[in-house]
N, C-alpha and C positions, 0 to 999 in steps of 0.2 A: 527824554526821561533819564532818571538814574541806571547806570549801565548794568549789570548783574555780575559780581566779581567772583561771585560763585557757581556759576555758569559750569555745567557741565563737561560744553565741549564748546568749539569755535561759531556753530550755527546757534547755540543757543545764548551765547553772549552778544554776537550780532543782533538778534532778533529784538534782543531785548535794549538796543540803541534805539530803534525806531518808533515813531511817532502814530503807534495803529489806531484806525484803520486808514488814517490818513495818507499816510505814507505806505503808497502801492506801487512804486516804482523802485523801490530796494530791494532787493534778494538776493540766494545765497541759493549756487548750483555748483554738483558734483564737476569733476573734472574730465567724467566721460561724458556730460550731459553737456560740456561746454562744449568739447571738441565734437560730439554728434550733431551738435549744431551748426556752428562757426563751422568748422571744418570740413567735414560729410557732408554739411546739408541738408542732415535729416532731424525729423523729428519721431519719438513715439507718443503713441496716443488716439485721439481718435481726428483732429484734423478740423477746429471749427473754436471761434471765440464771440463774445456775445455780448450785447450792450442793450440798453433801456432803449428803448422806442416813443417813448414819454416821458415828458415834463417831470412827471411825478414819482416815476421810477417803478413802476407796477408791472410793464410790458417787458420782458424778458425776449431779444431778437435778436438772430443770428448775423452778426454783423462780416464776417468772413469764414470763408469755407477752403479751404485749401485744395487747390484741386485734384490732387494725386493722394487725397486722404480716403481712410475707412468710411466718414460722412459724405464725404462725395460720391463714392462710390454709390451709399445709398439712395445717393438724390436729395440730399440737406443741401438748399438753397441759401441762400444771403438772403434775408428779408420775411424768413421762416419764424413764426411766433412759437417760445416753446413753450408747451402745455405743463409738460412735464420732462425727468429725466432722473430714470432711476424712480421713481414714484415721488421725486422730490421735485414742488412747485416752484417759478422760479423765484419768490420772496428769499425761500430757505436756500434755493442753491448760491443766489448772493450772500446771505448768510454764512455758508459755509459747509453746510448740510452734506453736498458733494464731494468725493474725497478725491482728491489729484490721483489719476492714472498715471504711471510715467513707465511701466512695463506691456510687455505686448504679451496678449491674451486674455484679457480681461473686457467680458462681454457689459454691455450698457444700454438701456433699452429707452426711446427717446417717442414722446408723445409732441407733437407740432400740429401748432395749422398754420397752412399756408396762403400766400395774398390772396387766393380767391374763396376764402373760408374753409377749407377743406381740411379735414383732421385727421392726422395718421401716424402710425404707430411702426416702430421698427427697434431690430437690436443690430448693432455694429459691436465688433472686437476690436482691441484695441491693437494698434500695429506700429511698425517703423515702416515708415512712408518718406520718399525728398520730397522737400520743399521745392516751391517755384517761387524766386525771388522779383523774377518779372511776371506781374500778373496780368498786363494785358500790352501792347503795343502798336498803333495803329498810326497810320499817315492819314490826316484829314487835309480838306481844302477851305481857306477860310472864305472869305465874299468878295478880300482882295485878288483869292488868286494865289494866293502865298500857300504853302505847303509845309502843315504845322505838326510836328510829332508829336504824340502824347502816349508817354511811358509813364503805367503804375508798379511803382517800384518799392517794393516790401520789403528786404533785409538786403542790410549791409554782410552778408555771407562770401566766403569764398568761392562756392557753387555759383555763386553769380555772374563771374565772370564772361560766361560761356552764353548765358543766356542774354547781357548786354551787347557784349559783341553783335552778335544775332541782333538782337533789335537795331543797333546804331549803323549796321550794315544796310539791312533793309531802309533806317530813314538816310541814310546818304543816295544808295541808289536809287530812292524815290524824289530825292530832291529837296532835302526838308532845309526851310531858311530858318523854322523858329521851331523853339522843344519847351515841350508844358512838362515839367515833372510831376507827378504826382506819389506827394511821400505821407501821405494819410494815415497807413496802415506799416 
């Protein structure tokens, strides 16, 4: 689109390059928000992101949970249908309806049912939590014999460092000939 040359300040000129709502993968973050990330490691907020579970786009599902977050804490699972969140269903919360948290102390109150139908209701605040950049790490054996690692690997962080190590440790002294990466998320 035509850019806005009367743009207030620098996010609202940006904002107004892009191509909405199509264009979901541009954004514009503060320079503490970068370095709390990238840098720290951490995130605030509540610790959980979410995608359709259907064709049709109706099914609102917790597709990752962070495991050292406010929602894990309270037991929000991957795979959790949300009902609700904030009173807001999840049509409107794709919509927009939901307003980004990005300060800690800000309570949020979360209606789900879970894979075995089960409906329940909880409130979390919002917090600064680290991240885990490796989410899970295991040495499997395949039918040959061979000894295959499979790293799920979520951000390119600094913080990571420490927890690759750790993993590529473990698959050497296990013996690993082949490595699955898994960068999904």
């Amino acid at each position: 689109p035509a850019s806005n040359e009367s743009a207030t300040n620098m996010d609202a000129y940006f904002q107004s390059l892009l191509y909405t709502p199509t264009d979901r993968f541009s954004y514009t973050q503060s320079t503490t928000q970068f370095t709390q990330f990238f840098a720290d490691g951490t995130r605030t907020g509540y610790g959980y992101s979410l995608g359709f579970a259907d064709a049709a786009q109706t099914v609102l599902q917790v597709r990752l949970v962070e495991p050292q977050s406010p929602v894990a804490a309270a037991g929000l699972l991957r795979g959790d249908t949300i009902v609700s969140i904030d009173g807001y269903t999840g049509a409107q919360i794709v919509a927009g309806a939901l307003a980004t948290v990005e300060a800690a102390g800000v309570a949020r109150s979360f209606t789900v049912r879970d894979a075995a139908g089960t409906l329940r209701s909880f409130t979390v605040t919002s917090a600064k939590y680290p991240l885990t950049p490796v989410h899970h790490a295991s040495v499997l054996t395949a039918a040959n014999g061979a000894k295959v690692a499979y790293l799920a690997y979520q951000m390119f962080i600094a913080s990571s460092a420490s927890a690759l190590g750790t993993a590529f440790n473990t698959f050497q002294a296990a013996g690993v000939t082949e490595l699955i990466v898994d960068l999904r998320y």
